[in-house]
C-alpha positions in Angstrom: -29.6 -59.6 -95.5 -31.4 -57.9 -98.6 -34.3 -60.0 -100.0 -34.4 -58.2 -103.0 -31.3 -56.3 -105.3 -29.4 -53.2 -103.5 -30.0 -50.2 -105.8 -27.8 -47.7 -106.6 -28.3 -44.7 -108.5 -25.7 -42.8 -109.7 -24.7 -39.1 -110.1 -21.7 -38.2 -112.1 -21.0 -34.8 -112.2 -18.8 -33.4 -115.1 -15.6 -34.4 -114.7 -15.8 -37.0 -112.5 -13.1 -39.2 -111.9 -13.6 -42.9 -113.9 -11.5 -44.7 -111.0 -13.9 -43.7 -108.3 -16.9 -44.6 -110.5 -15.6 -47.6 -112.1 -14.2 -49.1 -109.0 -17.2 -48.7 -106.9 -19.3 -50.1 -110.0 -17.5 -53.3 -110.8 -17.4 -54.5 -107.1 -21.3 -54.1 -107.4 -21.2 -55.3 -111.2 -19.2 -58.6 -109.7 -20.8 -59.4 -106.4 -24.1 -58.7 -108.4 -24.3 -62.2 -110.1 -22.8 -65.8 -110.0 -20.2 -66.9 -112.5 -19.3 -64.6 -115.8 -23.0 -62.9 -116.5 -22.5 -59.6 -114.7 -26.6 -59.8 -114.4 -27.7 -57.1 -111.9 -29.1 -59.6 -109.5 -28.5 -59.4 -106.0 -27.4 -55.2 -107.0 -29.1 -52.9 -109.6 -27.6 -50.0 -110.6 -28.5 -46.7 -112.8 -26.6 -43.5 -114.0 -29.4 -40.5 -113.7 -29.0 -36.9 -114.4 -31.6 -34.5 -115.1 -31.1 -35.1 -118.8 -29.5 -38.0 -121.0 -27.2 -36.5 -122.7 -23.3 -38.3 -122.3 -21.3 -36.6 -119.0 -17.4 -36.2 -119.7 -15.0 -37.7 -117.6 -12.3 -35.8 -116.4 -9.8 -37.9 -118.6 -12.3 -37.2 -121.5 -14.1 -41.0 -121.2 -18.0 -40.2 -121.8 -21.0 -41.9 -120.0 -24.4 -41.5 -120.8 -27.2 -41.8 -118.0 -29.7 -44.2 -118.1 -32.9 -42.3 -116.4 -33.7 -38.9 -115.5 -33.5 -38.1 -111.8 -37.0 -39.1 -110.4 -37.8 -40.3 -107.5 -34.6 -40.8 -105.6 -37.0 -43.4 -103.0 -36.7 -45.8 -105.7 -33.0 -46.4 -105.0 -31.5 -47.4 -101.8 -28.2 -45.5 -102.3 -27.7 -42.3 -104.1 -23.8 -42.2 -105.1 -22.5 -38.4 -106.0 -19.2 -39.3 -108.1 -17.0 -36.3 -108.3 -13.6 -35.7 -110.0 -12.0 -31.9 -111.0 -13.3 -29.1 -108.6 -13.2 -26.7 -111.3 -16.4 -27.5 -113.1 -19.5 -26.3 -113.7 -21.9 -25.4 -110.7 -24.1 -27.9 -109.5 -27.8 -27.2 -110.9 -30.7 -26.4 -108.5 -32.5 -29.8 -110.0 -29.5 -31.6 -108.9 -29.2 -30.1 -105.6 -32.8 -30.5 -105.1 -33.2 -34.2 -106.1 -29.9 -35.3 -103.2 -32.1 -33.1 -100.5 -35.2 -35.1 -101.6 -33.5 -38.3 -101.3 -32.2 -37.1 -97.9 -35.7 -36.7 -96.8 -36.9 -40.0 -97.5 -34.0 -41.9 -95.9 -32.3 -42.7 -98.7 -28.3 -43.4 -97.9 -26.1 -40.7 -99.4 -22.4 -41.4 -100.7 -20.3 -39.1 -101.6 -17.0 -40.4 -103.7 -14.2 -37.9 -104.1 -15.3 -34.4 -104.6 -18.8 -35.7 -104.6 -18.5 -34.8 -100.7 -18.3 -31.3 -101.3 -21.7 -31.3 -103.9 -23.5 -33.4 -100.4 -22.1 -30.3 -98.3 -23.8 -27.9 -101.0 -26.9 -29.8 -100.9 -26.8 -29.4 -97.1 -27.6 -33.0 -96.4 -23.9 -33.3 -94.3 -24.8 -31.7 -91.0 -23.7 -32.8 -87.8 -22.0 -35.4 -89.8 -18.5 -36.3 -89.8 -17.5 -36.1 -93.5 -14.0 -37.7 -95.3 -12.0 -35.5 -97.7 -8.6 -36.7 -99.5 -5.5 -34.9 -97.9 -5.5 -33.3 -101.5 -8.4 -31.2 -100.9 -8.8 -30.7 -97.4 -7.8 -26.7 -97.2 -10.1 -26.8 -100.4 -13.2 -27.8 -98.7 -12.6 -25.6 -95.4 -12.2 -22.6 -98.0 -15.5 -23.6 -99.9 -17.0 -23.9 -96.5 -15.9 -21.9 -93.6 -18.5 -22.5 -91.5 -18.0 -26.1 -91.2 -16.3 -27.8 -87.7 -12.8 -28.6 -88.8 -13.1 -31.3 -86.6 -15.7 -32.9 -88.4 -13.7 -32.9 -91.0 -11.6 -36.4 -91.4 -8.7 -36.3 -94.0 -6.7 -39.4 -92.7 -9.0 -41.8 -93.7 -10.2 -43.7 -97.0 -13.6 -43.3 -95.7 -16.2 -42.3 -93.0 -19.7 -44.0 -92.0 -21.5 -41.9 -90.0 -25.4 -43.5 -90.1 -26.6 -42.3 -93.4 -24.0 -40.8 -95.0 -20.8 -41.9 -96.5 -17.8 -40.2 -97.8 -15.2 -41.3 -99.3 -11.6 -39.7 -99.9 -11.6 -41.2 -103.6 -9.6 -43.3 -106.3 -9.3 -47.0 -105.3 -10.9 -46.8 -101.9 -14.4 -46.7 -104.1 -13.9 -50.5 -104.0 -13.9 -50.7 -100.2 -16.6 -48.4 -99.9 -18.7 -50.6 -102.1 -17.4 -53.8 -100.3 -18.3 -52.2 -97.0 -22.0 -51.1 -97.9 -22.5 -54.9 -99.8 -21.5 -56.9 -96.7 -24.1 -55.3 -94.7 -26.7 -56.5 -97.2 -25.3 -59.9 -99.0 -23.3 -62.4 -98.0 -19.9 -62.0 -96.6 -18.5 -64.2 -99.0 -20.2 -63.8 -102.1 -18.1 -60.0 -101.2 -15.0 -61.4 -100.9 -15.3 -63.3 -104.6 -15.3 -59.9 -105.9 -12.4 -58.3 -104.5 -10.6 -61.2 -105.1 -11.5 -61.0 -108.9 -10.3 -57.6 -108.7 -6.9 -58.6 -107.3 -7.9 -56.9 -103.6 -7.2 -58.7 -100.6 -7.7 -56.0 -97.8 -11.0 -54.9 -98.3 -12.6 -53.0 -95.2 -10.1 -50.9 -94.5 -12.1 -48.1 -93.0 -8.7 -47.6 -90.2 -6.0 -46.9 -93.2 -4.3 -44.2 -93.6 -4.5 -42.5 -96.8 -1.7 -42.8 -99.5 1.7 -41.3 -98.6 1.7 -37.9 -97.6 4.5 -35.3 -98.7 7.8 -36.2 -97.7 6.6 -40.1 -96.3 8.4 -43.3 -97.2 6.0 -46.4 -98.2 7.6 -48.3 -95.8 6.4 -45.3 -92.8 4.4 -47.0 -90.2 0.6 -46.5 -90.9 0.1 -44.4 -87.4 2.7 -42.0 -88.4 1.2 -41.6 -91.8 -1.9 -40.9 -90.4 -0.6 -38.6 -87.6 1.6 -36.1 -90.9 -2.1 -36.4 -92.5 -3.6 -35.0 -88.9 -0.7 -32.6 -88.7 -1.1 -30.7 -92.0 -5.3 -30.5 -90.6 -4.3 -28.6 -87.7 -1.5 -26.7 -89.2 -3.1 -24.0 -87.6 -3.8 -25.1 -84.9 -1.0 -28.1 -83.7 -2.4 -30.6 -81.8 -1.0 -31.6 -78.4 0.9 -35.1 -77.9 -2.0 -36.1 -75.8 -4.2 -34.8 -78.5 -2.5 -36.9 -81.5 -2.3 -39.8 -79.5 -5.5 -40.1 -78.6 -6.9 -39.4 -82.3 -4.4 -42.4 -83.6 -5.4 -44.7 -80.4 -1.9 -45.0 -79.2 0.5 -43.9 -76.3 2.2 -40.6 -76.5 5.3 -43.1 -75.7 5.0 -45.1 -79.0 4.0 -42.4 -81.4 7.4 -40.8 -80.5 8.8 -44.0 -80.8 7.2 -44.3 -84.2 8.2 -41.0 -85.3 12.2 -41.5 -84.5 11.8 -44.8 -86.2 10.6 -43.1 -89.0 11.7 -39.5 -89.4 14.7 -39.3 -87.1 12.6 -36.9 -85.2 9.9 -36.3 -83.0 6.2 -35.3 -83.7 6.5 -32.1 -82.5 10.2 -31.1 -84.4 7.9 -32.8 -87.4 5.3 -30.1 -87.0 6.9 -27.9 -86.7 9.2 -27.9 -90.0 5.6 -28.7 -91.7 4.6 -25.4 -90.4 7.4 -23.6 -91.8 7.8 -25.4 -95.1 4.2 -24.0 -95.5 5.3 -20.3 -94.5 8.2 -21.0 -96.8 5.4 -21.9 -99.2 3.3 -18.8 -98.5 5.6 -16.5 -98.6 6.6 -17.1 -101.7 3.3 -17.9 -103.7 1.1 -15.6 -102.2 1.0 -11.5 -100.7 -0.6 -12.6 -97.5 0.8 -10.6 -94.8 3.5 -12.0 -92.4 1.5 -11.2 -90.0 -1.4 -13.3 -91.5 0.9 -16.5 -92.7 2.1 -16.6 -89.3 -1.4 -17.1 -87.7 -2.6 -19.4 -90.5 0.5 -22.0 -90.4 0.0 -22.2 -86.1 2.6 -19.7 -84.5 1.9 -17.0 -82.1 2.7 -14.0 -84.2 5.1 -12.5 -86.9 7.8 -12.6 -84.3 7.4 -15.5 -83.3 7.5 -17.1 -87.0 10.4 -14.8 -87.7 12.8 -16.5 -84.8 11.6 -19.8 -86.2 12.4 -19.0 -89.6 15.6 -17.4 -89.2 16.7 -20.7 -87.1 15.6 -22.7 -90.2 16.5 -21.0 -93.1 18.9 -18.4 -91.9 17.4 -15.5 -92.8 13.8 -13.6 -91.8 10.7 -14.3 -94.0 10.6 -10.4 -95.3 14.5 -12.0 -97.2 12.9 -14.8 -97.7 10.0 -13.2 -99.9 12.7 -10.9 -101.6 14.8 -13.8 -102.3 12.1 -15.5 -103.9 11.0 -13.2 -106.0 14.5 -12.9 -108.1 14.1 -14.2 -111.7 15.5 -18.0 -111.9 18.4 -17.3 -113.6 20.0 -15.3 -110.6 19.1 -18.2 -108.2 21.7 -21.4 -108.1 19.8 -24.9 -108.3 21.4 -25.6 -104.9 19.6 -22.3 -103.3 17.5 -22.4 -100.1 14.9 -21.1 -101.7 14.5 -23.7 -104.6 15.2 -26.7 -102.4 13.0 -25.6 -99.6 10.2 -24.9 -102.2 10.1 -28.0 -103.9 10.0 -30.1 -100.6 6.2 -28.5 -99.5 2.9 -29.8 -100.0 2.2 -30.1 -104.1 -1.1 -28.1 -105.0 -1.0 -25.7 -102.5 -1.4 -22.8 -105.2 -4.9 -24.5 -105.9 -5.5 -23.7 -102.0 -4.7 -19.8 -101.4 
């Protein structure tokens, strides 16, 4: 355990999300101290940026930093807060001071889109690295070179020695709860979440929130294994291969899956695959040829006996179809209610 406080010094890049920040803060803010006094005792903490003038939240909230960047050795954990992805671009000072703290061992977190500012920086190599679900196709796009295996988007977050990414929103709180109990005492912990009304911190196995199309009452696995789907949507995974990632039998994820969706993993994947062709074809002029490789099927022909099958008609109609002004299409038309079912905020990904 930590003789002295745990510092943290924080980077909030414009438009960060106040959930992530705040969350991770007050579990800090409350483990910090005994009783009421919210005295940085057993954690100290500081908002730095390469000047002080206030940063903007992205719901408009403002916070202004407390010390200029420095010497990131003087903390113990360097905290990248992230929010919007359309923002302005990193500085070279900024980019410079994360590398810096790399080099001296300082621990790295990177909360929400903070991750993809500690991918920037180059300080995530060989690392496996947490993304929400929201902005998984965002970060392969950003950076193509990266292992999509490295990449883990059915998690709240990932330790992987000194680095730590987070998915974002509330799981802030278990990240903070998780880096405190290897430094105070489990208890003193435990009095925080409890003052902040959470009783399962350490969740580092859940499953994000609900994907797409999931009920809340959708066993965790199967959550995770849709999140692990839409991953490898161009690539679909293997029953073995699902299994094994979720730690369970090939037997009892089908199980799961019936239980849940009425159908099997593989019929599951397969209508993701299509809904996103579906998707595709209709908000973007990628060839057929190209949608077809990108949502996992051999070839155009192939997609095209898989579509028809689905929607009764070939993706070229499909595109046509969709591409009529609103008021000729009935509310009850295949293309309306296929469109609405597929992932929300996919034009933010093609």
């Amino acid at each position: 355990m930590s003789t002295g406080p745990v510092r943290f010094g924080f980077i909030l890049l414009p438009h960060f999300t106040l959930t992530a920040f705040s969350g991770m803060l007050d579990v800090l803010r409350l483990a910090g101290d005994e009783g009421d006094h919210s005295r940085p005792v057993r954690c100290a903490w500081q908002v730095v940026d390469e000047t002080l003038a206030p940063v903007r939240s992205s719901s408009g909230i403002q916070v202004v930093p407390s010390e200029v960047l420095g010497d990131p050795a003087r903390f113990d954990y360097v905290v990248v807060v992230g929010g919007l992805l359309q923002r302005p671009p990193v500085s070279a000072g900024m980019l410079e001071f994360i590398r810096e703290a790399a080099c001296k061992d300082v621990r790295l977190v990177g909360l929400c889109t903070g991750v993809f500012t500690l991918m920037q920086a180059g300080v995530l190599d060989q690392h496996r690295i947490c993304v929400s679900w929201f902005h998984y196709w965002d970060f392969l796009e950003h950076f193509p070179c990266v292992d999509p295996a490295q990449v883990i988007a059915d998690r709240l977050y990932v330790f992987d020695r000194r680095r730590i990414t987070c998915s974002g929103g509330r799981a802030s709180i278990d990240v903070a709860a998780e880096i405190l109990r290897r430094h105070i005492d489990q208890s003193i912990v435990q009095k925080a979440l409890r003052i902040l009304q959470v009783e399962d911190g350490g969740r580092a196995s859940a499953a994000q929130p609900l994907p797409p199309g999931i009920q809340p009452t959708t066993h965790p696995a199967v959550r995770r294994a849709v999140l692990l789907m839409e991953q490898h949507v161009g690539r679909a995974l293997s029953l073995d291969e699902l299994a094994g990632k979720l730690g369970i039998s090939v037997r009892h994820l089908e199980r799961l899956f019936k239980e849940s969706t009425g159908q099997g993993p593989q019929a599951y994947a397969r209508g993701m695959r299509l809904r996103l062709a579906a998707w595709m074809l209709t908000h973007t002029k990628k060839t057929i040829a190209a949608i077809a490789s990108e949502c996992g099927f051999s070839d155009a022909s192939h997609l095209g006996r898989e579509f028809r099958a689905t929607f009764g008609m070939p993706p070229s109609a499909w595109r046509g179809r969709a591409q009529l002004p609103d008021t000729l299409l009935s509310p009850s038309d295949p293309v309306s209610d296929y469109i609405s079912e597929v992932f929300p905020g996919r034009s933010e990904f093609f």
